[in-house]
Residue, then its C-alpha position, 0 to 999 in steps of 0.5 A: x537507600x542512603x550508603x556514605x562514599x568516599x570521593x576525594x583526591x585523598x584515598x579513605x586509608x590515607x586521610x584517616x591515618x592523617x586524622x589519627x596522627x594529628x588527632x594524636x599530635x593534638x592530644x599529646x600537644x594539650x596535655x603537655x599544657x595540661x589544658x585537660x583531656x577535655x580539650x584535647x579531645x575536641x581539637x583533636x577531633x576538629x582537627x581530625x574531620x577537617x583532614x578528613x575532609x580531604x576524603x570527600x565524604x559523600x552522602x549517596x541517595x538511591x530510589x526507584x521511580x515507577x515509569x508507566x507504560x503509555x497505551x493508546x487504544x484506538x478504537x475505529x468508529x467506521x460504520x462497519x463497526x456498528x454491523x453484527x457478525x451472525x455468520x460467526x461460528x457458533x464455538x466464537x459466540x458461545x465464547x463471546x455469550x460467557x464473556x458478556x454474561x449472555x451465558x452461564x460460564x460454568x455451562x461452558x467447558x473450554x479445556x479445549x479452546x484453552x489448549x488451542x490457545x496455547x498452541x498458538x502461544x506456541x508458534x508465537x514464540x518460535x516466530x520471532x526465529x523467523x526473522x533473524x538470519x542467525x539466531x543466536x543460541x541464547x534466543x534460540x534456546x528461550x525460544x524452544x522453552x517457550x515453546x516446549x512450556x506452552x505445548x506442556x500447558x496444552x497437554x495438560x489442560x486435555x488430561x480431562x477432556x472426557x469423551x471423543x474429539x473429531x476425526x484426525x484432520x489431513x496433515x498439511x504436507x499431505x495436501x495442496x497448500x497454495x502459496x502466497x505469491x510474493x512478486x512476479x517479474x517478466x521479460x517484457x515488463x508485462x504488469x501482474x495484479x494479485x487477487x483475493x485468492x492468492x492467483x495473479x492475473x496478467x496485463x499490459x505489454x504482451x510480445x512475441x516471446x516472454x518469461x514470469x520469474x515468481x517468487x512465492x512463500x510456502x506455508x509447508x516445511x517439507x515440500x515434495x513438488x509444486x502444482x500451477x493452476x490455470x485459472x481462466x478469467x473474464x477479462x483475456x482474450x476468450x474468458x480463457x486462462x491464456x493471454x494469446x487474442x486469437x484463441x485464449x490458449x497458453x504454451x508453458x514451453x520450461x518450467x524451473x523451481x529453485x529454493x531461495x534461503x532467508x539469505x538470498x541464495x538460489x538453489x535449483x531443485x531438479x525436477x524429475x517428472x510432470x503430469x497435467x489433468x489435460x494436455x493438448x494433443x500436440x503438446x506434451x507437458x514432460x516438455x517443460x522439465x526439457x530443452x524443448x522449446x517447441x512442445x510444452x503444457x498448453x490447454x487448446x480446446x479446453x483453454x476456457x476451464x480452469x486446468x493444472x500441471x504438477x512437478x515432482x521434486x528429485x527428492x523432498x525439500x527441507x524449508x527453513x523459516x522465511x525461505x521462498x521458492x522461485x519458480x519460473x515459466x518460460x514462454x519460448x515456444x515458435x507461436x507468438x503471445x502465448x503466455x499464462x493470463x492467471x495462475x495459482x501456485x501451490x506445494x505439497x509434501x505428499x510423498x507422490x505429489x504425481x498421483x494428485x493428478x488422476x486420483x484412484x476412486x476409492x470409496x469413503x472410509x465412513x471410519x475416517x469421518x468418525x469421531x476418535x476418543x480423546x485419548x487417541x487426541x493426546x496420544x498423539x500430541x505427546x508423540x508428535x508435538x510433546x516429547x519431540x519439544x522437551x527433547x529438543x529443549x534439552x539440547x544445549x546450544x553455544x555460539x561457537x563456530x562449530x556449534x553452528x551446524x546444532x544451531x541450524x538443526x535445532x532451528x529447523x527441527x523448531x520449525x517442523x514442530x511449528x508446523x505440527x503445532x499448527x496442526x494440533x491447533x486447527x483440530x482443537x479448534x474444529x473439536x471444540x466447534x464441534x462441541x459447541x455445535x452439539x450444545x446448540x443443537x441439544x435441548x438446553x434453550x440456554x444456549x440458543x438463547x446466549x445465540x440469539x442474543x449475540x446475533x443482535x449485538x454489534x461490533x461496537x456494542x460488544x467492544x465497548x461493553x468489553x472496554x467500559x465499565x467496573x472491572x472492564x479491560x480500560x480500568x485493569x489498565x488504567x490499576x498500572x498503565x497510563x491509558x487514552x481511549x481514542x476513537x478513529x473517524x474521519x475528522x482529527x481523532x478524538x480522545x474519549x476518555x483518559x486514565x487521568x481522567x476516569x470519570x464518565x467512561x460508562x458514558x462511552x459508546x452509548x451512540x453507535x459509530x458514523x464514519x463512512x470510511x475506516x482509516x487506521x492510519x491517519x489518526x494514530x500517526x496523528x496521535x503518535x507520529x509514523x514517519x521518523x529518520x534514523x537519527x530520531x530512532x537512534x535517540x529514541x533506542x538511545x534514550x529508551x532505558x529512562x523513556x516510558x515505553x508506548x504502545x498502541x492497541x488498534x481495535x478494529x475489525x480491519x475493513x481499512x478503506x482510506x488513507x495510507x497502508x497502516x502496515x507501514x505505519x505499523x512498522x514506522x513505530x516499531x522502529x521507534x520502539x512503539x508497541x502495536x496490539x491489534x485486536x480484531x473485532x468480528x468474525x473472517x468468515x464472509x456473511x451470505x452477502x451481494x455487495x459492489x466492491x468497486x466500479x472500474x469505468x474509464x474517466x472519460x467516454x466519447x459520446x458516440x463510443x460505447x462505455x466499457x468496464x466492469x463492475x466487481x462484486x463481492x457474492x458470497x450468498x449460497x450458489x445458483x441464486x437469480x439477480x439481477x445486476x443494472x447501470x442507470x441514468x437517473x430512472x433509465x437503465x442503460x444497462x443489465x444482466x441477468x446472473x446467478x450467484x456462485x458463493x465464491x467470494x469476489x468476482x468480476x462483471x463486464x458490462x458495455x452500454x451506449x451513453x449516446x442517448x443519456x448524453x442527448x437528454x442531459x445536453x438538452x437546452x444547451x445546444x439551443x445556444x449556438x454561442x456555446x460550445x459543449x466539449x463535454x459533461x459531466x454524467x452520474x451513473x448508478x449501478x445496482x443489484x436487485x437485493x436477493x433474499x436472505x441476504x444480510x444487507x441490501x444497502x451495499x447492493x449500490x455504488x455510484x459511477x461518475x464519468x465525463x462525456x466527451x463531444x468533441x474529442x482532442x483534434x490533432x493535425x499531424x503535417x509532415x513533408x513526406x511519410x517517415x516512418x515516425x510520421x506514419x507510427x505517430x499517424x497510426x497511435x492517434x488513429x487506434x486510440x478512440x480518444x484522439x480525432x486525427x487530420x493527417x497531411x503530407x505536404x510533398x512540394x512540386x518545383x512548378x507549384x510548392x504552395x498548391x500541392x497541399x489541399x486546403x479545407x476542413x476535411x482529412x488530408x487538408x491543412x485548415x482553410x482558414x486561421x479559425x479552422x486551425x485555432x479549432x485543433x488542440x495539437x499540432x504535430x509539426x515534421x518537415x514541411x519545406x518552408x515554400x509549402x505554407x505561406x507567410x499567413x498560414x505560418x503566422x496561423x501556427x504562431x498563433x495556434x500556441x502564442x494566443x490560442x494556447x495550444x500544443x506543438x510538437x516539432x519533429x526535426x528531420x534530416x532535410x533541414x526543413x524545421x532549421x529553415x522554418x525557424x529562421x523565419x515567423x515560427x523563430x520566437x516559437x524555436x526552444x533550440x537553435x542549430x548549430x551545423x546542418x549536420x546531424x550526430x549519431x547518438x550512442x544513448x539517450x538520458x534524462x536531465x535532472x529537469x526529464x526525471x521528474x516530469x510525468x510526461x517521460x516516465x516509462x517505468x513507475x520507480x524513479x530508478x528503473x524509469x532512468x534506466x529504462x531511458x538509457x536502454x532505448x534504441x539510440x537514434x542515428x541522427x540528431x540535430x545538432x543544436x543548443x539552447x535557447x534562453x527561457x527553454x529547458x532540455x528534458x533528455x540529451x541525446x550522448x553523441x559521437x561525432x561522425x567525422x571526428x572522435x574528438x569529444x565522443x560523449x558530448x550530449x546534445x539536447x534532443x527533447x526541449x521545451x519552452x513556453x511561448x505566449x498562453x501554450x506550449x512548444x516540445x521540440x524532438x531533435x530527432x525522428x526515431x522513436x519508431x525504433x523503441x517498438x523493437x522486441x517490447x511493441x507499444x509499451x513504450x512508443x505508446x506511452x511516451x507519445x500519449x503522455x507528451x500530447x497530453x502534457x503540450x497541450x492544453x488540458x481540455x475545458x469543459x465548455x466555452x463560449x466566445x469569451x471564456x473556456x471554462x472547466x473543473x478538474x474532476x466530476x466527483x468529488x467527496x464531501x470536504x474536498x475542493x474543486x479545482x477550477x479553470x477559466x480561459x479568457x479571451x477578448x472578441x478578437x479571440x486574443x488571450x487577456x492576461x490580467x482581468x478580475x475573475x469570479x467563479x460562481x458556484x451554483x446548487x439547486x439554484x441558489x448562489x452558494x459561493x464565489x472563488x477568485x481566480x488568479x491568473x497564471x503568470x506563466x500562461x496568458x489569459x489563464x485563470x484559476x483557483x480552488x473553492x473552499x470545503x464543499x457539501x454534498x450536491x450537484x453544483x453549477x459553475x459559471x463565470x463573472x469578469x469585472x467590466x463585463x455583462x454577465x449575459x455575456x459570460x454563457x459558458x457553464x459546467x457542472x461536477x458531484x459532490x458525493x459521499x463514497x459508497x463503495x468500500x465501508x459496507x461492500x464486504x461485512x467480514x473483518x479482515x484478520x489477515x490485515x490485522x495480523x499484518x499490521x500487529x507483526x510489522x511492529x513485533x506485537x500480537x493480534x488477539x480476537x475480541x474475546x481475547x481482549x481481558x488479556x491486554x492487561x496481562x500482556x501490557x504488565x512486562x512494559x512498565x519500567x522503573x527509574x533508578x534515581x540517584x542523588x548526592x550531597x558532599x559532605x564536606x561542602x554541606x554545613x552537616x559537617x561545617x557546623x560539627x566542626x566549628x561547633x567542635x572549636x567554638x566549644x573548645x574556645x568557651x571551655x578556655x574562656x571559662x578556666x582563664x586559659x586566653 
């Protein structure tokens, strides 16, 4: 469209008045010459466009362009793909059959799918409330008409269903609802895993005395009370429900509910009575709704079966959309570590929640079962879900203040008929599967046969039939959309076919898919981008009217195993306004399957110890099935178990074995050398479960275990002066922890022998007899030891221990002087500090550096924030050293002191952990002798930790095996296909002296043939250390060995060897899709979960998403020779007309 406008200085009005009087002035002034009207005209006019010109006269062109959407499909190319879903009810595969032409559509009556289906629109509609705080009135009222619309459809598509329906379905708030349990929270920081079955189970710290504050999302919109079960679980103490490790038991001594709005304030809900299916005698479960600490709900004698206590509100709770109930259990009673293990919460609206306890025994009413006309179906929708809708659709809301109480009300009555939606939906649904069920059962061998054929169908067939080919979903798309098909594998995703592009779609799919792990989210953030900063989403809201909009359709049947959470990716692109679409391929319910889901194995075992762990198991074959589950070593078994199976989904196995005798066939030749040491090796273990029969797949029945087998544990000598109380904490972690091998020595002088009192040898309590039976510890833990105990010989041992041989020291200083004094001598290039008194300071609060809160050997707590946090709350000590720096150290954590003599400079800080390197190891130095005190109230979690991390970080980390020359070592015992391997060589000359620049090769070796050699660079900051990592590596057992230039190989005997493997847990261990990752991730972006036999619906729903661009073009007239040329066309005419009657 093309429309004049009128731009200049000079309105419209004025610049034609002037035209007019010139025009005007022209005229009069020509036939006063009486040149003839002629000519008057045509300067008249001249005369009159060129004052018009002032106007600017503007040529204004407006178009609309077209902006197709973008869509992206991926399509996941994981091996679970290609499984077939026989286990699917048989409503889906009647469905599926018709959609694939298996099955004769018109034989197919679906008014009441298609009526489920619009309930379920329904509640997609009022779920964006969910959301928003406060909605408002115009969003909220095009919510409600969405909603009343949708639930009208359905009613009206079941005006002709004929016959009867099933029975009335239990409503939701007449039974128990278990929630899903959100965060839980305690006291002493104990840490809480949550299962498959929406129950937690407790580990970690376990004190004296503890409270779990549970936050958990009920799915009910009226809630009259709050059932927790008791769930005993193999792994605490006595397979009971309880963490106390004398008896299993628990003692719950006060429970509290409280309702927390989508707003973030708590209301407490009082609790009036409690009731429990068993209490221990001495106990009484009303004691938890009182001050009572000492009685409460326990379960002795019967704490190994699964047990529940149930509280009644003091009156019915309404719930708003994303409200949450927080529930707490107190631990307070006068019996230490009796707390909860595992537990489930769940919610009710019943109107005596109390009587659920000890239900009357009743007879079954057969007339409950019985089928119901579908008259009473529709009779009941009109009067619970219909006429409610269309009444509260006629509610007109505003946005004024006082409007606020209709709009709060209109939200939660919207809320309520949610919930009745959902109700109405799951009967459709069950009448519907039960009208597919009489069509399979009946005489009519179309149907059985449309079922047989599904049951061999794939995933990947199906979806791909539904994608490709004439009229398929991709062409209806490609008719208004610009489409890419990408397939997801484990490699960079690859774009299978384009809308640019359509030839050869029918090829696609014809192979079936091979990657063994399913990533959903590495190739689409690949593809789109998933990580975008707020100033990048501002640009993109901004630029958003003039952008074609993106959408992404993720087809999978969710079994992500690898790569980050796609959820969060999801909700990465839905702040840059990326649609996410997912449609979810095969069937939730799990197939008659014995599967390994995972293998928890500890990552090292001492050879001598027993190897403990657990082997998870997906059962979800028929109960009281025979098995039998094995660990092998190659064709040996080290382990098994006879079991049953018990249908109840995932569930956990124990085992401990032996590897004693393993680890002695596979060191085998090795020991014959006596110039090799073998400090560990490597070992791959198998577990397996016999198949049992009928199960679907018998190739998820194994699942690989690697481990390391320690021969020589980490020696540590600990050598104090006396028994501190941090010496003997610090004794007696390395003697409880299986991992360490401990030489404790107390080097207490006498004034007649300083030198002698301490034993020398190499048995316990005897500091090492010679400088070669020192270098063969790996820690040192040096306290106050008087500087006449040792000689000046042993002393230069300890400078040798970290400056050649590479070890880690601790120093541990004391409030005798002893370390200052030591440092003044041999050990002073070794000292990271230096005293400034002989004094110590008394310290109010101890603080990282910015150097301490990132280095992993001081995290105490996970999150950045609460680890500093967690530093600022340990028990201060009550001496340090005062001391500073020394050039080349770095302080880790200060010590704020108060000088005790003077208050001057009261929150000066003194550095009171320090470190330094010094020659190939390391020194960590602890100004003070404390850290005992961090046990009060919280036990070992912190003491513990602290002290296992920072040995393990001072020290060097352990080698494989070694010879005289060289140590040598890589940094895992399996790898997958494609990864690398770090390795690690330490070189040494004869004198065991570290050489710090030589030309080393580590050579790779599989099934005896040279495959590789990686250089090795040196480590600049540790002499003698070499390393380096090799390229891609292929699947196999490989060897590793040494070559240094300038040295014989025959030499060099040190050899290690590590797996390349392909995982084997995860793709095929369970063959249901999981619908609930789907769903999460399509909600994160604000999009729609569909099931495969919705796919034909992605076209409708993608139509909205194409825009049009306005385009808008101008040309001034006035600059344009459109009317230049007029007016000189105008004067030239004008000036011929003269020339020819004589007028120049």
């Amino acid at each position: 469209m093309t429309t004049l406008r009128f731009m200049g200085d000079l309105p419209l009005w004025a610049g034609a008045a002037l035209a007019i009087i010139a025009a005007v002035m022209m005229w009069r002034f020509y036939r006063r010459e009486k040149s003839g009207w002629l000519l008057a005209i045509l300067r008249a006019t001249a005369v009159a466009l060129v004052l018009l010109m002032l106007t600017g006269p503007v040529l204004v062109h407006r178009y609309e362009r077209a902006l197709r959407a973008q869509v992206n499909v991926f399509l996941d190319g994981s091996l679970s793909m290609g499984l077939g879903d026989k286990q699917m009810t048989d409503s889906r595969k009647l469905l599926l059959a018709a959609e694939h032409g298996w099955l004769d559509k018109t034989k197919l009556q679906t008014a009441l799918h298609e009526a489920a289906e619009d309930l379920a629109d329904a509640r997609l509609a009022a779920q964006p409330l969910r959301r928003l705080n406060q909605p408002t009135a115009e969003r909220l009222t095009a919510c409600v008409e969405q909603f009343a619309e949708a639930v009208d459809q359905a009613a009206d598509r079941l005006a002709d269903v004929p016959g009867e329906v099933t029975a009335m379905p239990a409503s939701p708030n007449e039974r128990w609802n278990r929630m899903k349990i959100l965060s839980v929270k305690t006291d002493a920081g104990a840490d809480a895993q949550h299962l498959d079955d929406d129950s937690i189970l407790m580990s970690g710290p376990l004190p004296d005395k503890d409270n779990y504050t549970i936050v958990a999302a009920p799915d009910l919109w009226r809630i009259t009370g709050v059932r927790l079960d008791a769930i005993p679980d193999r792994s605490l103490p006595h397979q009971a429900a309880g963490r106390n490790p004398d008896n299993g038991n628990f003692i719950i001594s006060r429970m509290n509910v409280a309702l927390v709005d989508p707003s973030g304030n708590i209301t407490p809900i009082k609790l009036t009575e409690a009731a429990a299916d068993y209490t221990q005698g001495d106990m009484d479960v009303k004691a938890m709704l009182n001050d009572d600490r000492n009685r409460g709900w326990g379960t002795n004698d019967r704490q190994k079966d699964p047990h529940f206590a149930v509280v009644k509100f003091e009156k019915p709770i309404d719930v708003m959309p994303d409200s949450k109930l927080q529930v707490t259990l107190e631990h307070q009673c006068n019996w230490s570590h009796h707390m909860i293990g595992r537990f489930a919460l769940s919610a009710t609206g019943m109107a005596d929640p109390i009587a659920s306890v000890k239900p009357e025994q009743k007879k079954p009413d057969p007339d409950q079962t019985k089928p119901v006309p579908a008259d009473t179906l529709r009779a009941e929708l009109a009067a619970r879900l219909q006429k409610p809708a269309a009444a509260l659709a006629d509610v007109s809301l505003s946005d004024e203040d006082d409007d606020a109480a209709r709009r709060n009300d209109t939200n939660r009555r919207l809320a309520i008929l949610e919930s009745e939606a959902a109700y109405f939906e799951s009967w459709l649904r069950d009448s519907f599967e039960s009208y597919c069920r009489g069509l399979v059962a009946s005489k009519d061998e179309t149907y059985k046969q449309a079922i047989e054929q599904f049951d061999q169908s794939t995933r990947w067939q199906r979806v791909n039939d539904s994608l490709t080919g004439e009229g398929a979903v991709l062409s209806k798309l490609a008719e208004s959309h610009d489409v890419q098909l990408v397939e997801l594998g484990p490699a960079e995703p690859q774009v299978k076919w384009t809308s640019a592009d359509p030839e050869d779609l029918d090829a696609f799919g014809k192979s079936p898919p091979e990657s063994t792990v399913s990533d959903l989210t590495t190739g689409i953030k690949s593809r789109l981008g998933g990580e975008t900063g707020d100033r990048q989403v501002a640009e993109q809201k901004r630029d958003g009217d003039d952008a074609a909009p993106t959408v992404a359709v993720i087809i999978s049947d969710g079994q992500h195993n690898r790569g980050p959470s796609p959820v969060s990716l999801a909700q990465s692109l839905g702040a840059r306004d990326v649609g996410v679409y997912t449609v979810l391929a095969g069937s939730p319910k799990p197939a008659e399957d014995l599967s390994v889901l995972d293998v928890e194995a500890p990552e090292s075992v001492y050879h001598e110890d027993r190897m403990r762990g657990r082997v998870v198991l997906n059962d979800t074959m028929p109960a009281d099935q025979e098995f039998t589950i094995r660990i092998q070593h190659g064709d040996e078994t080290l382990w098994e178990r006879k079991l049953r199976t018990i249908g109840s989904g995932q569930r956990a196995i124990d085992y401990d074995l032996s590897i004693r005798e393993a680890v002695a066939k596979i060191k085998g030749d090795a020991d014959k050398d006596k110039a090799v040491e073998i400090d560990s090796l490597p070992m791959a273990l198998r577990v397996k479960i016999d198949p049992v029969k009928d199960e679907v797949r018998t190739d998820n029945n194994e699942a690989p275990v690697s481990l390391r087998a320690i021969i020589q544990r980490p020696r540590v000598l600990v050598i104090d002066g006396r028994p501190r109380w941090e010496t003997r904490y610090i004794a007696s972690m390395f003697e409880r922890d299986e991992r360490w091998q401990l030489n404790l020595v107390y080097a207490n002088p006498t004034d007649e022998a300083p030198n002698k009192w301490v034993k020398r040898g190499t048995g316990k309590g005897e500091f090492p007899k010679d400088r070669q039976t020192l270098l063969s510890y790996d820690l040192i833990v040096l306290g106050e030891v008087a500087p006449d105990v040792l000689s000046d010989e042993e002393i230069s041992w300890l400078r040798d221990f970290v400056g050649q041989r590479a070890g880690g020291m601790i120093m541990v200083d004391g409030r005798r002087g002893y370390l200052r004094t030591m440092g003044q001598g041999v050990l002073a290039p070794l000292m990271p500090v230096v005293w400034q008194s002989a004094d110590g300071v008394r310290a109010t609060s101890l603080r990282l550096t910015e150097a301490g809160e990132h280095m992993a050997a001081l995290v105490l707590s996970e999150k950045s924030e609460e680890n500093i946090e967690r530093w600022r709350q340990l028990a201060p000590p009550h001496w340090v050293a005062p001391t500073k720096l020394k050039p080349g150290a770095e302080a880790l954590a200060e010590a704020v002191v108060s000088q005790r003599r003077s208050s001057r400079d009261p929150d000066a800080a003194s550095p009171v952990i320090a470190v330094r390197r010094f020659g190939a190891g390391k020194v960590f130095y602890l100004g003070m002798d404390e850290t005992w005190r961090w046990r009060y109230h919280v036990e070992d979690r912190d003491h513990r930790r602290f002290w296992n991390q920072v040995s393990g970080w001072v020290m060097e980390q352990p080698f494989a095996v070694s010879d005289q020359f060289v140590r040598l070592g890589v940094d895992d015992t399996t790898y997958a296909p494609g990864d690398s391997a770090q390795v690690r060589v330490r070189l040494s000359d004869a004198e065991g002296r570290p050489v710090p620049a030589a030309t080393v090769m580590a050579v790779l070796w599989r099934d005896g043939q040279r495959v590789g050699d990686v250089a090795l660079d040196a480590d600049q900051n540790a002499a003698g250390l070499f390393e380096g990592r090799t390229a891609a590596l292929a699947s196999g057992k490989y060897e590793v060995t040494v070559s240094v230039t300038g040295q014989p190989d025959d030499q060099m005997k040190a050899k290690t060897a590590f797996y390349v493997q392909p995982p084997e847990v995860g793709e095929l261990a369970k063959l249901n899709a999981d619908a609930e990752l789907m769903r999460q991730v399509a909600d994160a972006a604000g999009g729609r979960c569909l099931r495969e036999e919705q796919v034909d619906r992605l076209p409708q729903m993608m139509a909205p998403l194409n825009r049009t661009r306005t385009i808008q073009t101008q040309t001034a007239l006035a600059q344009s020779y459109w009317w230049f040329l007029p007016v000189i066309g105008l004067l030239s005419l004008e000036w011929v007309i003269r020339q020819r009657r004589g007028l120049m």
